[in-house]
N, C-alpha and C positions, 0 to 999 in steps of 0.2 A: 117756716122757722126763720124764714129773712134771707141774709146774705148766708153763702155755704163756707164759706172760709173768711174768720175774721184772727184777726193778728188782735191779742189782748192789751198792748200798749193802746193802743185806738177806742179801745173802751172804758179806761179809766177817765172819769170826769161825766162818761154819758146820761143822761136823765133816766128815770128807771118812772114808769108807768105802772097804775093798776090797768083792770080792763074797762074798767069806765073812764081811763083817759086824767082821773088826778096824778098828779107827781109825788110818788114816796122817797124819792132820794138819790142817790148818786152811786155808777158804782166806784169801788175802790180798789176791788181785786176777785179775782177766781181760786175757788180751792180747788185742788187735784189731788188725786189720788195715787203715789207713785206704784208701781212693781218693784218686785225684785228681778224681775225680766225684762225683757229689753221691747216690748208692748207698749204701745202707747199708753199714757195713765189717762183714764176718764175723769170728766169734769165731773167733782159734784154739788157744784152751786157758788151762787156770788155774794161778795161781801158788797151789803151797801149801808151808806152812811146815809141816814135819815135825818132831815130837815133840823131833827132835835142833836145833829152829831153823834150819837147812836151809832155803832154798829153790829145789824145784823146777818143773819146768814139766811139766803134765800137758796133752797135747792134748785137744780137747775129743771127738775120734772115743772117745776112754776114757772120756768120761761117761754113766753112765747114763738117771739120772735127777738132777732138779737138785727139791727139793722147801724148802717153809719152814725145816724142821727141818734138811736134810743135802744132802749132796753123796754120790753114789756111783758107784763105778768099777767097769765092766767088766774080764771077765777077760784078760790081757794084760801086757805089761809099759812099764814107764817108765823113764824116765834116771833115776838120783839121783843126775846132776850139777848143780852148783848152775846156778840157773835166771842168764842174763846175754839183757840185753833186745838183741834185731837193732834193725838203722837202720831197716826197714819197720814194728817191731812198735809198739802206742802202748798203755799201762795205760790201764785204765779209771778204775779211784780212785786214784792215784796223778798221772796226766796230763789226763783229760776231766775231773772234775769240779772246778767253778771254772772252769773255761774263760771267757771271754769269748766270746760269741758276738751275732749280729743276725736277728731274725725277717724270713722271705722277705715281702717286703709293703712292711711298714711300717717297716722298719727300726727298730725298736725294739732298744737295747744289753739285751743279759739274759747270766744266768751257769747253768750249767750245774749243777744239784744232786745230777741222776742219773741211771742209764742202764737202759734197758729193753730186756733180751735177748728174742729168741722164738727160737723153730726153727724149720725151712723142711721143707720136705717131703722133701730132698736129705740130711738129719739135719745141716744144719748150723746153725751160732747163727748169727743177723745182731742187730745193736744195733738197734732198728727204733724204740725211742722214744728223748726226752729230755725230762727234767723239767727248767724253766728258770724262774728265777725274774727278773724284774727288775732290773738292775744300782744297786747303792743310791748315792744322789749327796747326799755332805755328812751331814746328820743326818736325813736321812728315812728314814720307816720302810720297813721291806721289802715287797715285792710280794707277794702269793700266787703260788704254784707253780703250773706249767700243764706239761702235759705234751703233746707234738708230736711229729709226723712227723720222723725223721731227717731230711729233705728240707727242711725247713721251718726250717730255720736256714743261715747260712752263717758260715764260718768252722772250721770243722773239717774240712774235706778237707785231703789231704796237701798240695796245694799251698799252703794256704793256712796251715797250721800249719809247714811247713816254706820256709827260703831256698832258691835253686838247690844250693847248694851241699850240702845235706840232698836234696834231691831226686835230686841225682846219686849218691847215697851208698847211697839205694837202688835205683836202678835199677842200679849195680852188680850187685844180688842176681837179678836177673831176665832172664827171655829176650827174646829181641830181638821178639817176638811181643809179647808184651807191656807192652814197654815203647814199642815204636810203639803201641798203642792206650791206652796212660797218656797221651803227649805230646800224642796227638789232643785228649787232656780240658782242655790245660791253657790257660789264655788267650795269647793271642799273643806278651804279651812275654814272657812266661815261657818257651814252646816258644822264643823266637829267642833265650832266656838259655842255654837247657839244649841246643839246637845247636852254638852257639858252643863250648861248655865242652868238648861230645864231642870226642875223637880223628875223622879220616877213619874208619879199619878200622870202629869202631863204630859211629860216623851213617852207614856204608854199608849195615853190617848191617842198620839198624833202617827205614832209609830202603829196603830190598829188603821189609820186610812191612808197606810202608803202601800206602793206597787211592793212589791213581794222583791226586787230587787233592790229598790230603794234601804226596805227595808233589810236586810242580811248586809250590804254597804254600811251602812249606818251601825247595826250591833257589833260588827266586828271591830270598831273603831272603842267601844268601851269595853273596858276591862270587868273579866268573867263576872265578878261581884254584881258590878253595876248590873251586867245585864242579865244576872239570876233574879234581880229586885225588879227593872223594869216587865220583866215577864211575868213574876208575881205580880203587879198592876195591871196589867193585861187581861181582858175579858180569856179564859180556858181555852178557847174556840179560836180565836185569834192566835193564843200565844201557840198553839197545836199547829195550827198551819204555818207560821215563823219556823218553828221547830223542825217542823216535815220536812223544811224546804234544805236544812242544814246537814252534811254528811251525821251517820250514826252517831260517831264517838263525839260529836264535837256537842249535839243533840243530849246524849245522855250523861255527858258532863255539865252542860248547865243546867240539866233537872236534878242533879247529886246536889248544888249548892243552892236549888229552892226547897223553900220550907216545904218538909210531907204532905202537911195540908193545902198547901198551894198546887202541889206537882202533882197530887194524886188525880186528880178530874182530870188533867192535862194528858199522862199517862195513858189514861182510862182513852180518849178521843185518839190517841197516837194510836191506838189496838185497829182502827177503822176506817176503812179507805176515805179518803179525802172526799169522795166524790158521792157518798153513801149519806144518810139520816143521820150516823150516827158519827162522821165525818165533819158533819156541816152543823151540829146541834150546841146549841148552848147548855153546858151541864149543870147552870144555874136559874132555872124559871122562877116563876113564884109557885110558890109550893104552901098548901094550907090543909090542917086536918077537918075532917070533917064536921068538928065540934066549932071550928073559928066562926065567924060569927061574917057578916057582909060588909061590917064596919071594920073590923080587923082586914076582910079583904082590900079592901076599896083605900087603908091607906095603905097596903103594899103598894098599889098598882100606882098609886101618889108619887114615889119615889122618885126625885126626879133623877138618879144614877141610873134609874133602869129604862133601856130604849122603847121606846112606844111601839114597836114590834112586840115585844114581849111584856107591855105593860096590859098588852089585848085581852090577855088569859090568865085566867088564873086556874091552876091545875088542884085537883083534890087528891088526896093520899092516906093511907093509912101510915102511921109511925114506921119507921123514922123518914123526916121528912126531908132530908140531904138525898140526894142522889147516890145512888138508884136505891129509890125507896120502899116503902113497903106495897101494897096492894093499890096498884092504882083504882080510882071508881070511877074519875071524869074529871072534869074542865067547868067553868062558868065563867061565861064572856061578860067581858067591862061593861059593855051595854046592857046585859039582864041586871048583874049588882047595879045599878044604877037605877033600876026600877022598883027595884024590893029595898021591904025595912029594915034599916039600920042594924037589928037585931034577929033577923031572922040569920039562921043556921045555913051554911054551905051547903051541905049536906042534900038541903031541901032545894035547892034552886040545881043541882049539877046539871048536869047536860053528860047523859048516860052512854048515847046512842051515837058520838060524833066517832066515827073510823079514827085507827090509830095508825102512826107508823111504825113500822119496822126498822132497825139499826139500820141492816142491809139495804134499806128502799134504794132505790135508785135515781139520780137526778131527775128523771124524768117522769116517773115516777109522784117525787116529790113534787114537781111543781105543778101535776094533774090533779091532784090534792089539794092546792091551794086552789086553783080554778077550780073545780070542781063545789067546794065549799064556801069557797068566796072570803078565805082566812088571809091572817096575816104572820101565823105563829099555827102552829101545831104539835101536838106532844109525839115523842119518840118512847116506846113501851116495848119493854123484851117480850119472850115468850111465857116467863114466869109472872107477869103480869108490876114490873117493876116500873115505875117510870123512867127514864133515862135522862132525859131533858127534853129539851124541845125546840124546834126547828123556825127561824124567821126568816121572810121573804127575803130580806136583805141579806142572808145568808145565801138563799137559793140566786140572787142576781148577779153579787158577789162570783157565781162559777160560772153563770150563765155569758155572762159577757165576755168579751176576750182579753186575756192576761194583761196586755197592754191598758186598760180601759183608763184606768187613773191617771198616765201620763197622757193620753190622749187626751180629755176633753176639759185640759185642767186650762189651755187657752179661753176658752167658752163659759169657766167659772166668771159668777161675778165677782165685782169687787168686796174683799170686806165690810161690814155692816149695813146690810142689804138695802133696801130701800131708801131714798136719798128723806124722802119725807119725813125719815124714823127719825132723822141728826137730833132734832131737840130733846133734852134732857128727860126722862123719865119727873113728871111733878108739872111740868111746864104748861101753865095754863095759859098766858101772857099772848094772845092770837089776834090779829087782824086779818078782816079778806082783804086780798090780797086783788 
């Protein structure tokens, strides 16, 4: 990959190479990717200005080597649509340097001169140093330059270079995975600014993958309405374990102000140990009579609101098909509809003979079940032969792992919009190899 530590001022102007040795252009700048944590932000590619004055964006997974004299590309292709900066991305020379910033300690005001990329063992760039000079006051002379740990200043994380209202602009871009563990980073008023701002549907989303701490932190800071509404948004199964977690009266006061129809399934999951079938079950599967047809199935399982855990199965039932239903008969996996016609009858394709759970099953239990079977969803069935709901892996790893697990490995997430190669627009045909 070249030199292991390059200061980004020193590579503006350098020649940028394909791998057969032509010259595409010059670069002009680095985009990065800030946090709301105090982590180094990862590079995720260079702005280079093409012979045509052009700028575009080259990911950084296309660079080879980054050396004193040149920049060069891997074999591959690029956009050459002109490069337009996202609300997550931030320039290096264009946006960091000058920065205002403060050393972790002593608080000393310093400005930013320049930034020091390395690479990770992962082949990714992290900005890992900065060069800071002194902030000059009035007619005095300048400081010397010292260079620091990324860590070692404050004032450049995304919280802190961006208002709520830039903050929300990018977690627009991102999934609800992680943007719950962005919110966890950010200081408290902040989290109860960028609460407030969400829609319900979305603080429900984001509020179903946080730590169970996080989350009871967070609900208590909205007022009871708001958060009888956010838990009506809330997958049953989700909003049940919020619930559990909360003293009795505080618990059965905000199932008084969710609508009947909302609390009821809710309710129903509070009856059973957390730790049980009927505990961990989602009380909403897909559900089809046995008259529906393989095309009625096949777009249930379409849905893209329903998680692909549970988009696996689709359960058959006699009337009425809301939970806990009438006479359960069986299941037909996404893969069999897949192979039958359009018009053939549920009915005819079920799958009769697959073991059911029980309310009561027991973690472990349940997850011999899934090994056993080799599933990703399984249905939960009383003794009266009702369906209940039904059970997804994610549910089972969800307890499996330790309470902590969300805070822990939330350093080890990537960065928002996964793959650096994705950047080009959706439509983008416009490719050279590179």
């Amino acid at each position: 990959m070249g030199t292991e530590r390059v200061f980004v001022a020193r590579l503006v102007g350098l020649a940028v190479f394909g791998p057969d040795g032509e010259r595409i252009g010059k670069v002009r700048d680095l985009v990065v990717s800030l946090r709301v944590d105090t982590s180094p932000p990862r590079v995720l590619g260079v702005v280079v200005e093409m012979v045509t004055r052009r700028r575009i964006f080259v990911p950084m997974l296309r660079v080879t080597t980054v050396d004193p004299g040149a920049v060069t590309l891997a074999t591959g292709s690029v956009s050459l649509r002109g490069f337009v900066q996202r609300p997550r991305e931030t320039l290096v020379v264009g946006q960091l340097l000058d920065a205002p910033v403060h050393l972790v300690g002593s608080g000393e005001a310093m400005v930013v001169t320049d930034a020091a990329i390395e690479p990770t063992r992962s082949r990714d760039w992290v900005v890992a140093g900065l060069a800071v000079r002194a902030r000059r006051h009035g007619l005095a002379r300048r400081g010397g330059v010292q260079v620091v740990a990324w860590s070692a200043v404050t004032g450049l994380t995304l919280s802190d270079r961006q208002g709520t209202a830039g903050l929300l602009a990018v977690f627009e871009t991102m999934r609800s995975t992680d943007v719950a563990a962005a919110l966890a980073e950010l200081p408290e008023k902040r989290q109860h600014e960028v609460i407030d701002a969400l829609d319900d549907e979305r603080l429900a989303d984001v509020f179903e993958e946080m730590s169970e701490s996080d989350q009871r932190g967070l609900l208590s800071h909205l007022d009871a309405e708001r958060a009888a509404d956010v838990l009506e948004a809330m997958s049953p199964d989700d909003a049940a374990d919020l619930l559990g977690e909360l003293p009795d009266a505080d618990a059965e006061a905000l199932l008084a102000l969710m609508e009947p129809e909302e609390s009821a399934p809710v309710r129903r999951l509070l009856t059973y140990s957390s730790d049980t079938a009927g505990g961990l079950m989602t009380p909403e599967p897909v559900v089809l009579r046995p008259d529906g047809t393989v095309a009625e199935a096949l777009a249930r399982i379409r849905n893209p609101d329903i998680p692909p855990a549970l988009a696996s199965m689709v359960f058959v039932c006699r009337p009425p098909t809301q939970t806990p239903t009438g006479r359960y008969l069986g299941c037909v996996h996404a893969q069999r509809l897949l192979r039958e016609a359009p018009f053939e009858l549920v009915a005819g394709v079920v799958d009769t003979e697959l073991a059911r759970l029980h309310p009561d099953a027991t973690l472990g239990e349940i997850t011999r079940y899934f090994a056993a079977y080799n599933l990703v969803a399984g249905p939960v069935v009383d003794g009266e032969d009702h369906l209940l709901g039904a059970v997804t892996v994610d549910d089972v790893l969800d307890h499996l792992l330790p309470t902590d697990w969300r805070d822990s490995v939330n350093d080890d997430w990537p960065e928002p919009g996964g793959v650096d190669d994705a950047r080009p627009e959706p439509g983008t045909t416009e490719v050279a190899d590179a």
